[in-house]
N, C-alpha and C positions, 0 to 999 in steps of 0.2 A: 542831358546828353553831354559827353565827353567827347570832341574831336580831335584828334590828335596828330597833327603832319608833321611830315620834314622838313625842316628848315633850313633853304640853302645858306641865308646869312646867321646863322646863329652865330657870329662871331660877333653880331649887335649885341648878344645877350654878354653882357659886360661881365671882366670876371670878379667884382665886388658881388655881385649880384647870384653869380656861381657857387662862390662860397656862402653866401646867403641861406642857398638853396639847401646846398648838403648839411648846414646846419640843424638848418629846420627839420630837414629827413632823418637825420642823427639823434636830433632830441624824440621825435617821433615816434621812432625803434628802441629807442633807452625807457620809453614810459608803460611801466605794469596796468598802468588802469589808462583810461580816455585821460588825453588832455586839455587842457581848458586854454581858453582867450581870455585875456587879462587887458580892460580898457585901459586910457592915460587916468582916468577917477580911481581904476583900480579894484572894480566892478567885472567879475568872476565870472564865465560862461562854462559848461564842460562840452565838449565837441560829441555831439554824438553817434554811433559808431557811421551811419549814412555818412555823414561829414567829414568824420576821420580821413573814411574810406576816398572818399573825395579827393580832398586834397593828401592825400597819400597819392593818387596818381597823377595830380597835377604837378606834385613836387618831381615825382618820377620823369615826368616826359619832360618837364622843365632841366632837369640835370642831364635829360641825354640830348638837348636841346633842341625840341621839337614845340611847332605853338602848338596853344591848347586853346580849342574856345569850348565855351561849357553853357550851354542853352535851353530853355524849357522844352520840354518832349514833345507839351500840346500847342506849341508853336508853327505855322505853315510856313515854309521858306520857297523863295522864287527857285526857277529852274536853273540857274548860276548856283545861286547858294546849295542847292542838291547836287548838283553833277558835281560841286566840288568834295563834298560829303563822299560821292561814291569813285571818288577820284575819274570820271568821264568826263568825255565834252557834254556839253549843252544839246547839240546835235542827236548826241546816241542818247542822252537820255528822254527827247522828247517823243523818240521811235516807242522807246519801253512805257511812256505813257501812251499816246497813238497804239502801240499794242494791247493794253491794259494791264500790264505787271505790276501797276504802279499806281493806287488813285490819287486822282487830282482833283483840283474844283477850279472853275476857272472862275476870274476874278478881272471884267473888261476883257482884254486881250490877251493876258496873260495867264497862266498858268501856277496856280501853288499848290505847294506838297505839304502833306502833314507831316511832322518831325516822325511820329512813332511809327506811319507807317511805310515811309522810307529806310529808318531802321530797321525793321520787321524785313525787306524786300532785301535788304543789304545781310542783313543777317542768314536769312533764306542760300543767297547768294552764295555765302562762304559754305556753307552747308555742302550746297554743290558743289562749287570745287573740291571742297578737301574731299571729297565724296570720289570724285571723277579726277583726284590726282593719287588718293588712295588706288582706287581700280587698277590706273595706267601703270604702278607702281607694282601693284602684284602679276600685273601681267609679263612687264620687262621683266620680274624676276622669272617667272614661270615660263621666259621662252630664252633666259639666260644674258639678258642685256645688262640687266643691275646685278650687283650682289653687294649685301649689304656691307 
């Protein structure tokens, strides 16, 4: 899993570290075939395309300077660490499990969420809206509020 937020201090992200980035991004896009990791022995790896891919958009969110944290899928995470996932309070999201949108297993008192199937619910999620911002969209047009 790839999370990717705003960062209101990205000004911590130092600009050594900036130019680091766009480097890295630059050689990335200049190479015809997969790139490889080259240890300090000097000991060869080729990146393969999962990985590439990977870090092609950690460098991304990192230059427009956003964190990134990057997690196993079949990992269970507490209702903090999900509500942040889906950018909610803690609150609303323990409504959407109390509703069952969302499975959980409880664990003592607390509640954890599977990584995949929070993404699957988040995923679902955008589904509808773009769904139900499309519609609104062809409506305003259709009664003369928008025009493109």
């Amino acid at each position: 899993m790839l999370e990717q937020k705003s960062n209101p201090n990205s000004s911590n992200f130092e600009k050594s570290e900036q130019i680091n980035v766009k480097e890295l991004k630059q050689l990335l896009n200049s190479e015809k075939s997969l790139p490889k990791l080259v240890s300090s022995t000097g000991e060869e790896v080729v990146l393969s395309k999962p990985v590439y891919d990977l870090l092609y958009q950690v460098l991304e969110a990192m230059e427009a300077g956003v964190e990134v944290t990057v997690s196993p899928i079949d990992e269970d995470m507490t209702i903090a660490e999900a509500a942040d996932v889906l950018n909610v309070s803690s609150f609303y999201l323990e409504k959407l499990l109390d509703q069952g949108k969302i499975t959980f297993k409880a664990v003592g008192v607390s509640k954890h969420i599977n990584t995949k199937d929070l993404l699957d619910y988040k995923s679902n999620r955008d589904v509808e809206r773009r769904k139900g911002l499309s519609e609104l969209t062809a409506f305003l047009q259709e009664e003369g509020f928008y025009t493109e």
